[in-house]
N, C-alpha and C positions, 0 to 999 in steps of 0.2 A: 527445544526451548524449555527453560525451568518456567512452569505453570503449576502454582500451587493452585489447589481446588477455587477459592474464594476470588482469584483471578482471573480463571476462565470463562471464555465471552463463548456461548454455544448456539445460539441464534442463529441457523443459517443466513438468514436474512439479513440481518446483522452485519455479517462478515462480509458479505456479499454488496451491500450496500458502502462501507468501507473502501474496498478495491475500487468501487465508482467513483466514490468522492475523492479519493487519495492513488490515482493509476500509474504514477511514477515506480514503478518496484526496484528495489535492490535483487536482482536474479544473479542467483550464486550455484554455478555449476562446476564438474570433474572437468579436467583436459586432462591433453598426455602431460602436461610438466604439473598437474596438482589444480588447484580451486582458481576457479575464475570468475570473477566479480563484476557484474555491467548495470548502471542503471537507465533504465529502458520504460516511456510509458506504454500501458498496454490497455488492451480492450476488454471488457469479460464478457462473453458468449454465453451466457445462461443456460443456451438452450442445449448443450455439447457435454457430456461428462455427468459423472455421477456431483459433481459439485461449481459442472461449469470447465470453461477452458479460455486460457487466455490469448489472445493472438497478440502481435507485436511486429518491431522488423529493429535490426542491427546493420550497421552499414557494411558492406562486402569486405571490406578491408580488415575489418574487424574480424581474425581470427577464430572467432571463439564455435560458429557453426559450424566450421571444418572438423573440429576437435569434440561433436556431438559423440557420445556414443547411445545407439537404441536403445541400452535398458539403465545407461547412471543417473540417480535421480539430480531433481533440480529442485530448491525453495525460492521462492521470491516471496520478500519480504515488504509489505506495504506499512507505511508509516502515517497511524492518524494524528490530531492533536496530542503535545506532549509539551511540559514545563517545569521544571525546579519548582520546588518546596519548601518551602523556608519553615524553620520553626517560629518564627515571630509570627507565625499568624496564629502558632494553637496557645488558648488557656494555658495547657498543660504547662507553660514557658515558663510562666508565670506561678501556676498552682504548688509545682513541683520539681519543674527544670528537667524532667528526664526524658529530651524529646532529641529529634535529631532529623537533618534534611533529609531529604527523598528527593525520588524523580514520577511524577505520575504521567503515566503516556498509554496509547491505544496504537495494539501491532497487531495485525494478520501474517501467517506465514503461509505459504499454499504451496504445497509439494506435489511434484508430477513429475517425469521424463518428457524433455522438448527435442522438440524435430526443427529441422531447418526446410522451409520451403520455397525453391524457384520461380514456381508457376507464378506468370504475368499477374493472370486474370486473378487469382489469390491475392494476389498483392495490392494491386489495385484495390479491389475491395475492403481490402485491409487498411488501405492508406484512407479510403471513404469514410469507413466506420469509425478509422480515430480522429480524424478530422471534426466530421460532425459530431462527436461526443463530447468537443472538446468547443465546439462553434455555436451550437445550437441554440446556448441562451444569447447568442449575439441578436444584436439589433439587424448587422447585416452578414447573416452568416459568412464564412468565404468556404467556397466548396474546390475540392480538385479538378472541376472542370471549367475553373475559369481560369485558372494556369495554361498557357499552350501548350498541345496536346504532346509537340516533340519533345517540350522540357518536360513534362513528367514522364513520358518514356524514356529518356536518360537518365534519370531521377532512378525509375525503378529498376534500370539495370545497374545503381551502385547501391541496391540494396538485398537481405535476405531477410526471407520469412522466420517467426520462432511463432509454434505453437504449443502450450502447456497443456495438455489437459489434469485438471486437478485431481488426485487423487485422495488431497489427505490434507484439511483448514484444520490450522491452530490460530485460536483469536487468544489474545490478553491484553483485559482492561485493569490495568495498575491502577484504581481510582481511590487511594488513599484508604483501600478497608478495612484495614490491618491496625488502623488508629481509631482513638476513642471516639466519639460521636461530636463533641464539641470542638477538637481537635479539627474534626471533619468540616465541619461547619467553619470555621478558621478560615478551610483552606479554598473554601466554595467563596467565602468572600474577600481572600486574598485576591485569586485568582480573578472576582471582575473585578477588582480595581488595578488589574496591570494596564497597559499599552496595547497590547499586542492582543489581537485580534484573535487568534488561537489559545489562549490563556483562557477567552471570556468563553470558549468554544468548551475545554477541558474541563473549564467549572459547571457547566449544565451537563457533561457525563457523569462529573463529581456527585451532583446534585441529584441525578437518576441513580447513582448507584446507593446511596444513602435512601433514597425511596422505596 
């Protein structure tokens, strides 16, 4: 990923915190016939890896764990708030005209080698922990054991395990730094006065990163 200096987000934490709020990945791996692309949500395991490990599962039918090899690597790509730019929102439009749109957005890449795994009992736990990750601020959680027990054991026999262990986070926060300060400011209050709910989300990154 092209990551100029003033773009890079190096906070473990940070990046780490990201994959939770946003655990849909684009996971882009080698097969035999070239690159193969799935998006899959996932869990991050903190406690596994020099940076963490992600677990997940793809459906059986789905090719692409067969075509694992033990040491090709893997990115999955996590996607936080991101939105168009517009120049009507900088001074500069105005002062001097010599501005022009962007895209400002917030991306973790997390690179590792993934495994496919069978085992039941892995799975199941697997299907627990994204469930409640995903349940947990419910009022009324729904947990996998209040599905009948035969249908989730059908369930997991048409699925396979994928686990990441990370090897290697690139984070990049595009937040508009590369523009003058007033410009900046433009675009912190373009941005809350959009619709969209992730616009108002990108302006207080905007806003942090100006701090």
């Amino acid at each position: 990923m092209y990551l100029p200096r003033y773009h890079q987000a190096k906070d473990p934490a940070t990046l780490l915190n990201l994959i939770d709020e946003h655990p849909l990945g684009a996971w882009v791996c080698t097969g035999t016939e070239g690159l193969i692309a799935n998006h899959i949500p996932f869990v991050l395991d903190r406690s596994r890896g020099p940076h963490g490990t992600l677990i997940g599962h793809v459906s059986r039918a789905n090719g692409v764990w067969r075509d694992l090899h033990p040491t090709a690597p893997s990115v999955v790509m996590f996607q936080g708030p991101q939105a168009y730019i517009t120049p009507a929102w900088y001074p500069g439009k105005t002062a001097h005209g010599e501005v022009v749109p962007t895209w400002d957005y917030v991306v973790i890449h997390a690179h590792g080698v993934a495994r496919a795994i069978n085992d039941r009992d892995w799975l199941l736990a697997m299907l627990e922990r994204l469930t409640q990750a995903q349940e947990a601020a419910r009022p009324k959680p729904w947990r996998v054991a209040d599905a009948p027990t035969a249908y989730i054991d059908r369930l997991l026999r048409a699925i396979v395990g994928i686990e990441i262990t990370i090897e290697r986070l690139e984070g990049k926060h595009k937040l508009s730094q590369d523009e003058a300060l007033a410009d900046r400011e433009g675009t912190v209050a373009g941005l809350l006065g959009e619709q969209r709910e992730e616009a108002r989300l990108l302006a207080g990154l905007v806003q942090q990163a100006m701090d």
